[in-house]
C-alpha positions as CSV (number, residue, x, y, z in Angstrom):
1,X,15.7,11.8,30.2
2,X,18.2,12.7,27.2
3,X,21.1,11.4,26.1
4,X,24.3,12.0,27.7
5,X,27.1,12.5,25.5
6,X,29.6,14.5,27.7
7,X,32.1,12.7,29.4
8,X,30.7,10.9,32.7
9,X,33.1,8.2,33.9
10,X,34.5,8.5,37.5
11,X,37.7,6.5,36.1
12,X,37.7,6.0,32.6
13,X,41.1,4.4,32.3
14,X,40.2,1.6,34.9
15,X,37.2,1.5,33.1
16,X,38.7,1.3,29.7
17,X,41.4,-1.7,31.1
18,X,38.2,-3.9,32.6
19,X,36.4,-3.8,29.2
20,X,39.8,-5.0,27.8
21,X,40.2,-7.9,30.6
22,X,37.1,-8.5,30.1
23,X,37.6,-9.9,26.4
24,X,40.9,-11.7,27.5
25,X,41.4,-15.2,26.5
26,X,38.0,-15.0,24.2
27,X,37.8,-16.5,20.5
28,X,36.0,-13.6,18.1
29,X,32.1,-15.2,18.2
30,X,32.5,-15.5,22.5
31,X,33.6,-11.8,22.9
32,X,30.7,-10.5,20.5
33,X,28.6,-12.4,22.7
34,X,29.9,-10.3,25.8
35,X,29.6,-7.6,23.6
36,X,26.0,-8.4,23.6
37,X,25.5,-9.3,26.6
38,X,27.1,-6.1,28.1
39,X,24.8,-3.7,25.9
40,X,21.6,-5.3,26.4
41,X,22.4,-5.5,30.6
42,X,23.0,-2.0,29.9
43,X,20.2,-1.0,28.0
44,X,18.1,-2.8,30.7
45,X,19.5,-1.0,32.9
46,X,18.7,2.9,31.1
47,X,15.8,1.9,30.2
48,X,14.2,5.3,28.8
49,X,13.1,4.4,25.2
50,X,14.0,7.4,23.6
51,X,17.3,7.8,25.0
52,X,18.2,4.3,23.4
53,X,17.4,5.3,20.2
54,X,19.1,8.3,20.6
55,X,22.6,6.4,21.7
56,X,21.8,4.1,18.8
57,X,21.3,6.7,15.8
58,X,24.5,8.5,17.9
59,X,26.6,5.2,17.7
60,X,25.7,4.6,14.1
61,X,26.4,8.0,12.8
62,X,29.5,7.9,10.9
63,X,30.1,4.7,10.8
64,X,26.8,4.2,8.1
65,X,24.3,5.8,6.9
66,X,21.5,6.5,9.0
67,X,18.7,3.8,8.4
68,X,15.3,4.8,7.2
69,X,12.8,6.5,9.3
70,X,9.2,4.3,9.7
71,X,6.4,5.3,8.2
């Protein structure tokens, strides 16, 4: 399995507006927390290894530098 990074959400605007809801009402530390949450149910639910390192080094690229390969 590889990482998907074309566009694959069926309704990305009603998808966009429930991760927004879903964050309504919450103080900054309870909405990191469904941040969390979210990622880790979705990691679970990918599963593949590989892939989630790929996303990772994907979502960090840009933002920082990449962090040190291990040895």
């Amino acid at each position: 399995m590889t990482l998907n990074t074309e566009p694959n959400l069926s309704r990305p605007d009603d998808f966009y507006e429930a991760l927004i809801d879903m964050h309504r009402g919450l103080d900054d530390e309870a909405s990191q927390a469904v941040n969390a949450r979210l990622i880790l149910l979705l990691c679970n639910h990918i599963g593949g290894h590989e892939v989630l390192l790929d996303a990772m080094r994907s979502a960090r690229a840009g933002v920082a530098p990449p962090l040190a390969e291990a040895a």
